[in-house]
C-alpha positions as CSV (number, residue, x, y, z in Angstrom):
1,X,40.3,-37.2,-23.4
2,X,42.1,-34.0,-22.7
3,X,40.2,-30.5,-23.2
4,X,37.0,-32.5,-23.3
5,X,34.2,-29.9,-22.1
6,X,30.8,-31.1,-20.9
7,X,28.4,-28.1,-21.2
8,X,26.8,-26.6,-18.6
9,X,23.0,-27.3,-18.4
10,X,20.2,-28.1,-15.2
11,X,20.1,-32.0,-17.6
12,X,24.1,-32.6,-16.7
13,X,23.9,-30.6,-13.3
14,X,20.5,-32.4,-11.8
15,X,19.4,-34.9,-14.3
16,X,16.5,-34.8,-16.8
17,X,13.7,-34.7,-14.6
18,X,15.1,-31.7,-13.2
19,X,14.3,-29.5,-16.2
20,X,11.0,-30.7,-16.7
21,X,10.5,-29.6,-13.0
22,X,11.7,-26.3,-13.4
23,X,9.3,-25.4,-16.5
24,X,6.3,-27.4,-15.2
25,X,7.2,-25.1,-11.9
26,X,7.5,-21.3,-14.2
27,X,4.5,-22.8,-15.9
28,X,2.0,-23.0,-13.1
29,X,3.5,-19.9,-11.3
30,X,2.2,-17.9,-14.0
31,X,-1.1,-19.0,-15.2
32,X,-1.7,-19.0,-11.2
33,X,-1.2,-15.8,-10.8
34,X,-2.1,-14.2,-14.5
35,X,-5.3,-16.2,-13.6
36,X,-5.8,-15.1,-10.1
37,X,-4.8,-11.5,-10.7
38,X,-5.7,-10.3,-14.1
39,X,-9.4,-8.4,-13.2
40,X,-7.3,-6.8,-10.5
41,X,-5.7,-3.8,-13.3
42,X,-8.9,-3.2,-14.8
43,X,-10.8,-2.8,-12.0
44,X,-8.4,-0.4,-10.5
45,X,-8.4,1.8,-13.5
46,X,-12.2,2.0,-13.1
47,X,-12.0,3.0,-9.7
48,X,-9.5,5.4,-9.7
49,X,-7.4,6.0,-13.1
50,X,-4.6,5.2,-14.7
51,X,-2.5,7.2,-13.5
52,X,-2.6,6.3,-10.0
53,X,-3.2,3.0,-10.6
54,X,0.9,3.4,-12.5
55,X,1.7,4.6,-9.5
56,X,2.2,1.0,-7.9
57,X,4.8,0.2,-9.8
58,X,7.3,3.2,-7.9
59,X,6.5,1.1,-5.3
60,X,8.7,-2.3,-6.5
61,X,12.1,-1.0,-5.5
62,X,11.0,-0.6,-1.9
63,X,9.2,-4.1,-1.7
64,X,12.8,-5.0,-3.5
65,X,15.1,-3.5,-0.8
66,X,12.8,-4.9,2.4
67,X,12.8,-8.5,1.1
68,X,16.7,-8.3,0.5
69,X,17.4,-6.5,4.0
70,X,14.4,-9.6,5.8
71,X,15.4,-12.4,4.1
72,X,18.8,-11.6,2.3
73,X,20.3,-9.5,5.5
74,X,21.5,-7.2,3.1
75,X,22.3,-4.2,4.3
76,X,20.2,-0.2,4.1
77,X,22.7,2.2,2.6
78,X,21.8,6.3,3.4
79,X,21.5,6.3,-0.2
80,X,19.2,3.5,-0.8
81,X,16.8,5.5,2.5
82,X,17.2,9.0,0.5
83,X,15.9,7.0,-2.9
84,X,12.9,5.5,-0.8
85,X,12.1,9.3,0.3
86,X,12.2,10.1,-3.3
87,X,9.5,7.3,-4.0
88,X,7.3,8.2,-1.7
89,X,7.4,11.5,-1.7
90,X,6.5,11.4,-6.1
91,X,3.7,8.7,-4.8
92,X,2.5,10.9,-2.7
93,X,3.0,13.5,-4.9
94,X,1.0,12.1,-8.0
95,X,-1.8,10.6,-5.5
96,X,-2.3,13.8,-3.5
97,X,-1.3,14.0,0.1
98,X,-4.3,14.1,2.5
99,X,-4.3,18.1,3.7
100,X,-5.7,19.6,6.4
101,X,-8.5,22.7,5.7
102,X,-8.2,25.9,7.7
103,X,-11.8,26.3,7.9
104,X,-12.9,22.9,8.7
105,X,-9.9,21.6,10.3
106,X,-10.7,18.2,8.5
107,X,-8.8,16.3,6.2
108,X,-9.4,16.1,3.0
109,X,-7.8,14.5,0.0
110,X,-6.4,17.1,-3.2
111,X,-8.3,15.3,-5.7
């Protein structure tokens, strides 16, 4: 038949056992980890607040652009290392940079 279109889905690209797969597979990857890590935010706002504890999340890009330039060989831009200064420099900016005291000459934290 001419102009006959088969759509495109994982049951026609890999068979039906392949979708049941994938959803059994995004299934257990998050209950694991919802179950395994879901004391870890509450416990971190007890210890030290909510504001740092949002902190963590400035973090993602840089995680993002190591595993890409490890594992994807993708390469760091100038740009992408002035936008990784930026984020830690507001991380350390909203958690306080250890500083040194004149009169001690210890460090000690700004909060």
């Amino acid at each position: 038949m001419l102009g006959a279109t088969v759509p495109l889905t994982t049951e026609t690209m890999f068979g039906a056992g392949a979708l049941l797969l994938a959803a059994a597979s995004y299934a257990f990857s998050g209950l694991f980890t919802k179950a395994k890590l879901a004391h870890v935010p509450s416990t971190t706002l007890a210890e030290i607040g909510a504001l740092r504890t949002q902190t963590v999340t400035y973090l993602i890009p840089v995680f993002g652009m190591a595993w890409g330039s490890l594992f994807l060989h993708e390469p760091i831009t100038r740009g992408m290392l002035v936008g990784l200064g930026v984020i830690l420099a507001s991380v350390l900016l909203v958690n306080g940079a250890p500083r040194t005291s004149l009169a001690s000459g210890s460090a000690t934290s700004m909060t």
